[in-house]
N, C-alpha and C positions, 0 to 999 in steps of 0.2 A: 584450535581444533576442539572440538564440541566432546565430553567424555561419557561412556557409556556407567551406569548404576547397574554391578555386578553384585548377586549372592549366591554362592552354592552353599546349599543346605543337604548333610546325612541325615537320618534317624536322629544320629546322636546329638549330631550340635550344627550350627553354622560355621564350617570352615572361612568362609572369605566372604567379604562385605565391603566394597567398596565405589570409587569412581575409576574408570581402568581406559587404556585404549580401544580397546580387542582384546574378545575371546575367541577359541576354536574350539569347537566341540565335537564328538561322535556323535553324530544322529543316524537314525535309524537306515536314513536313505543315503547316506553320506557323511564325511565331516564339515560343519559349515563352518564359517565364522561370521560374526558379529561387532557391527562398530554403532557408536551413539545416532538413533534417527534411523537404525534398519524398519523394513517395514514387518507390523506386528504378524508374529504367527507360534504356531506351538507344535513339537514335536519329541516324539519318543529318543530316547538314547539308547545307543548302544557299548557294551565294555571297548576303555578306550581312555586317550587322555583328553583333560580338559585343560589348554591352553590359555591362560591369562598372561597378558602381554600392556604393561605402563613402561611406557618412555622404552630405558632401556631394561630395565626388570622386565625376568619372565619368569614365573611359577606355573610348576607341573601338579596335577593334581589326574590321579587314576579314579577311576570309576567305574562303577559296574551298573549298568540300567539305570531308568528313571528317566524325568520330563524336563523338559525344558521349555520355559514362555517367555516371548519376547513379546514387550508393551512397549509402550510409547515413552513408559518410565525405565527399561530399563530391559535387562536378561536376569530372568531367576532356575537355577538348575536344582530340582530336587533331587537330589542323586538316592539311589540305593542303598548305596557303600561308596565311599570315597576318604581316600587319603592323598596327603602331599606328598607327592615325590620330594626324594631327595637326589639333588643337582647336582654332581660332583665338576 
């Protein structure tokens, strides 16, 4: 299975950088998700979690606005604000 090139980037720093299955995200019009080979587009976010999902790992990360672009390389989330959930 072909893997998608994930980054969410804060202000402050880059949270996550990686090759992942799936992500899900709030967007503006909906929550979408994303696998390697979507076709490219760009859209607003809205507060909400951002879903990163490898194999059987899945990391929660909140966020509050900001953009997200999907290229042919990949999904890049500029987030506003964003932190990792913690998964009990």
């Amino acid at each position: 299975m072909a893997r998608l090139r994930f980054s969410l980037v804060a202000p402050e720093r880059e949270l996550y950088a990686g090759e992942v299955d799936q992500v899900i995200a709030p967007g503006s019009q909906g929550q979408f998700g994303v696998l390697a080979g979507h076709a490219p587009f760009m859209t607003t976010l809205q507060e909400g979690e951002v879903i990163v999902l490898d194999g059987a790992k899945r990391r929660v990360f909140g966020i509050r606005g900001g953009f997200a672009d999907v290229t042919g390389d990949g999904l890049t989330i500029l987030a506003e604000h964003a932190t990792e959930a913690t998964i009990q």
